[in-house]
N, C-alpha and C positions, 0 to 999 in steps of 0.2 A: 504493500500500500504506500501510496507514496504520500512526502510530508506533506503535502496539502489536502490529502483526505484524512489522515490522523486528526489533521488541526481542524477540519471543519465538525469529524465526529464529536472533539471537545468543548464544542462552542456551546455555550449554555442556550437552550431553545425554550419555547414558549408554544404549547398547541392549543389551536382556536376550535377547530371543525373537525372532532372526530366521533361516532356514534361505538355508541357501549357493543350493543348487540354485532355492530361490525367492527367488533377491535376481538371478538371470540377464538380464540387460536383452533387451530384443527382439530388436536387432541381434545380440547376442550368442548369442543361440538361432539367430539364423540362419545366423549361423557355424558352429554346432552341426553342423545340420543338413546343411550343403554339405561340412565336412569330414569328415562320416562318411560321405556319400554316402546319404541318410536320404531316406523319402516321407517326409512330416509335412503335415498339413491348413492349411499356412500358407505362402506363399511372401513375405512383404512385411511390416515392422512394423506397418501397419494389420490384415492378417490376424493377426497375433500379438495385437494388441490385444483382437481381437476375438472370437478363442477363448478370452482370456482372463476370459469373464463365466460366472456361475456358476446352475444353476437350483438348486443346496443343497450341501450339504456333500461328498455321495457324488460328487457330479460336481466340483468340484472335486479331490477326493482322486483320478481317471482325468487330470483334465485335469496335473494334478502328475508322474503316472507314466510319460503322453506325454512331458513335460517332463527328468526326470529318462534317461530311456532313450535322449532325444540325446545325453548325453554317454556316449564311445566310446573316449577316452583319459585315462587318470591325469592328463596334465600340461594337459588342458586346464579341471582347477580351478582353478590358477594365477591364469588370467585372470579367472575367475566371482571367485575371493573376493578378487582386488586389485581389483575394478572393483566388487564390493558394500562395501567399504571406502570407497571413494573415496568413491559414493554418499555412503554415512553421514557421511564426514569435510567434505562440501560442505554438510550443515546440525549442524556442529558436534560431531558426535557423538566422543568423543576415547575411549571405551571401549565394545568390542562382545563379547556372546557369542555366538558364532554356532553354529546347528546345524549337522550334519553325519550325513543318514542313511545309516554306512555301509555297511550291509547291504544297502541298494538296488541299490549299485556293484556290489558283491562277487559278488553272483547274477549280475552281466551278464557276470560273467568279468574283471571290473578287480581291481586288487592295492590291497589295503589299503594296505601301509607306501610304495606310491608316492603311494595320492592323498592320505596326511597329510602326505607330502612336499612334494607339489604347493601343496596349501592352504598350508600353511607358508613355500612361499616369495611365495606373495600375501601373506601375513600378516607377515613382514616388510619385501617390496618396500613395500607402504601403511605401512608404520609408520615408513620411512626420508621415504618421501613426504610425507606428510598429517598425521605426528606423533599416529596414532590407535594402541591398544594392541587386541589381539585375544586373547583363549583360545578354545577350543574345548570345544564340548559333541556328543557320539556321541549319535543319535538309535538306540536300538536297534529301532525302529520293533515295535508291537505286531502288526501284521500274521504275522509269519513265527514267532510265538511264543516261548516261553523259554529252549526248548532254541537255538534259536538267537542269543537271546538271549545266553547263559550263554560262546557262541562267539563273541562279539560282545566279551567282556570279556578273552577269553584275548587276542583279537590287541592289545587296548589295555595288555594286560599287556606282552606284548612289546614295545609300540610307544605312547608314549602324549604324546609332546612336544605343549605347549601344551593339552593335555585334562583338564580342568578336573572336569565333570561328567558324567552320562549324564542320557537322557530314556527315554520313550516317544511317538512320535508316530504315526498313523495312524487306523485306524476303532476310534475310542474304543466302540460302540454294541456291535461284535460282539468288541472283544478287550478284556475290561475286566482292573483293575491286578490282580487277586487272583494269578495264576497264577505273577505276575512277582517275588513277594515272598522266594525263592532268590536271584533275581538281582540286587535291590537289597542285599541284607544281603550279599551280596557284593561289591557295587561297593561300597558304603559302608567295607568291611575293605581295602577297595585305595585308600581312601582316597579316591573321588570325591565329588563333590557327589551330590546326589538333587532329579531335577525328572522332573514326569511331566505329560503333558498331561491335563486334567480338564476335566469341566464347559463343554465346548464344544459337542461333540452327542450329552451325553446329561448327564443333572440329577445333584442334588447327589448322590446317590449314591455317583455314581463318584469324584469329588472325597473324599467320606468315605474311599473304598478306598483310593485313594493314599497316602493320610495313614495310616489303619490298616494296609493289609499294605505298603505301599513306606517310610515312615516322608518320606515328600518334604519337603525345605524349601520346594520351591518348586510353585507349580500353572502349568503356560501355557492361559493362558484362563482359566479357572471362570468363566465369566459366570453360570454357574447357581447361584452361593454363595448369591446374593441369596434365592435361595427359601426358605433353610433358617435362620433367626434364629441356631436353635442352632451352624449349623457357620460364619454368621459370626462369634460369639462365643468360638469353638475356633480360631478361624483367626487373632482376634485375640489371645487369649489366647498360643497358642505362635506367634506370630510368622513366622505360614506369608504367602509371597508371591503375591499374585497378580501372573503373567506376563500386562497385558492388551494387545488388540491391537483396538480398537477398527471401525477401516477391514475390518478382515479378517472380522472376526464381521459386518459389515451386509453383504459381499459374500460370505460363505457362507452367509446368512439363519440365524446365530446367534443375531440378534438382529434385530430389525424397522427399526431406525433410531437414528444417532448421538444423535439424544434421548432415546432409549430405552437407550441402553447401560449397564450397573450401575455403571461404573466412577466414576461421580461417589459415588451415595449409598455404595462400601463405603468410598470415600476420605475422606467424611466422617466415616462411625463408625469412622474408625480405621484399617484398616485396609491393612496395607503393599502398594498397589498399585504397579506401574510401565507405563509404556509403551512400546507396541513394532510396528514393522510385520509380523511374521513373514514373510511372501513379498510384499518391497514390489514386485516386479516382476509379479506376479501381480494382485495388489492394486491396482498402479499409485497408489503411494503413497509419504510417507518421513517419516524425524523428524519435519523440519517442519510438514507438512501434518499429524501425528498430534496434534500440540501445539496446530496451528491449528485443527485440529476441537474439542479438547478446551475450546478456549476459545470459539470462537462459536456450539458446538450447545450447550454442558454448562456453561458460564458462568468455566469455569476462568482465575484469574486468573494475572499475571505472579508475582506470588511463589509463589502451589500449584504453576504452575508447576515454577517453579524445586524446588519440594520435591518434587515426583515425579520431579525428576532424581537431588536429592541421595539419595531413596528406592532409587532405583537402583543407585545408587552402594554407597552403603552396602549393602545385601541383596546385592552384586554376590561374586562368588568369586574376584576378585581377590584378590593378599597384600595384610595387611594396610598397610605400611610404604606400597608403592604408594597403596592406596588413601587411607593420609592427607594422603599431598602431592596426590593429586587432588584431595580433599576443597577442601585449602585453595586450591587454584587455584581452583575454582570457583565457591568465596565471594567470592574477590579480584574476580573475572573480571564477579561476579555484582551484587556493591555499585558495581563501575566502573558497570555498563551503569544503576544504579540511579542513581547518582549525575550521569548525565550530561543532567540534564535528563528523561528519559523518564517519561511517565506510569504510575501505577503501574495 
């Protein structure tokens, strides 16, 4: 390996956009599986692997749902979100948001205030462990609509430890943001963050909706920003983030190839991008490998690098107080690794 993959492995990171249910390792689906007493199209981690490939988005979104419908007990999130920590905390990463779509659960007959339970004491086990920090973001998933949506908010009302923000995630194409815009002006008076997925499989449009009826801070995906000059120049303007996930958009054919990914040129105009694996276990992906792409297909250096962390950071919904002693850890952490001989 050479010295500039070393140093980039060591750079302190930050993850925005990654979901629980798809950070799931192999083996651990296959656990899944045997402890629910489940058929599933996979007996072996190489079969895992290998249903793991995508011919577009809609199939992925089925292969996610297989996925998701193995788990059969509350407390076996526990294990999914202490062991996608660990993951994350083995290439550095010392602050994660992690998705959570609970309305997936909830239909299969699981309990809410157990499996935030559940997550939660992952989410402490790794943080006693690994010394990684975790919040939580509800994927109210656009699929099941608003009204259910809107039932999505009350249980976070009564229940909402370490829940930071809300999203939308599922088939951007057939459930676009407009319908949701009750639900966000509600979450937003409960005081959550606003993120909503865009601009992954369907154009800049939907990205515009977000921002107009949801008022989002944050986009996960927009790889489609690039097409519309105007709505990068809006995006820059009020300081909207893009959530990007590189690995994931070339393996749901978002995009044709790591060379081709927008995420270099809206970084150069400006724009507050971050990186992130969204379903590294799907994906078969992580930090590292996201950071090592960004720099041998897209030319990304060690200090941009290191500013797409600090960008992370910073746009992150962490408290503030927190996030300034990160900050300065990371600088510290960050002129050591500079300072120690290593090419820049």
């Amino acid at each position: 390996m050479s010295n500039i993959e070393v140093l980039i492995k060591a750079l302190p990171k930050v993850e925005q956009h990654i979901h629980i249910v798809g950070a799931t390792r192999p083996d651990t689906l296959l656990w899944l599986v045997e402890e629910g007493g489940l058929k599933r199209p996979f007996k072996t981690v190489k079969d895992v692997r290998r249903y793991f490939r995508y011919n577009d988005f809609p199939h992925f979104i089925n292969v996610y749902k297989t996925v998701f419908k193995c788990i059969t007990r509350e407390d076996q999130f526990e294990r999914i979100t202490y062991e996608m920590l660990e993951d994350d905390a083995r290439c550095n990463v010392r602050y994660v948001e992690a998705s959570f779509s609970a309305p997936d659960h909830v239909r299969q007959g699981l309990d809410y205030p157990l499996l935030l339970d559940a997550i939660n004491r992952g989410v402490s086990q790794a943080q006693r462990d690994f010394n990684i920090l975790c919040n939580l973001r509800i994927d109210l998933v656009r699929n099941y609509g608003p009204n259910m949506a809107m039932q999505v908010l009350d249980w976070i009302e009564e229940k909402r430890e370490n829940v930071v923000s809300v999203d939308i995630g599922g088939s951007e194409e057939r459930f676009p943001p407009k319908p949701f815009g009750r639900v966000y002006q509600r979450a937003r008076e409960m005081g959550l963050h606003l993120v909503a997925h865009a601009g992954e499989a369907a154009g800049p449009e939907s990205i515009w909706d977000a921002i107009n009826y949801l008022n989002v801070e944050h986009i996960g995906h927009g790889v489609t920003a690039k097409q519309s000059p105007k709505l990068v120049s809006h995006l820059l303007q009020q300081g909207i983030v893009l959530e990007m996930c590189p690995t994931s958009n070339v393996k749901t054919g978002a995009v044709a190839s790591l060379s081709r990914h927008p995420i270099r040129e809206l970084f150069e105009k400006g724009v507050t991008v971050t990186v992130n694996t969204d379903d590294p276990s799907m994906f078969n992906t992580s930090m590292d490998n996201e950071y090592l792409q960004l720099h041998r297909h897209l030319g990304f250096t060690v200090p941009e690098l290191f500013q797409l962390t600090v960008s992370a950071l910073d746009s992150s919904f962490m408290g503030e107080t927190q996030k300034t002693q990160m900050r300065e850890s990371f600088v510290k952490d960050y002129q050591q690794l500079m300072d120690n001989g290593h090419e820049h």
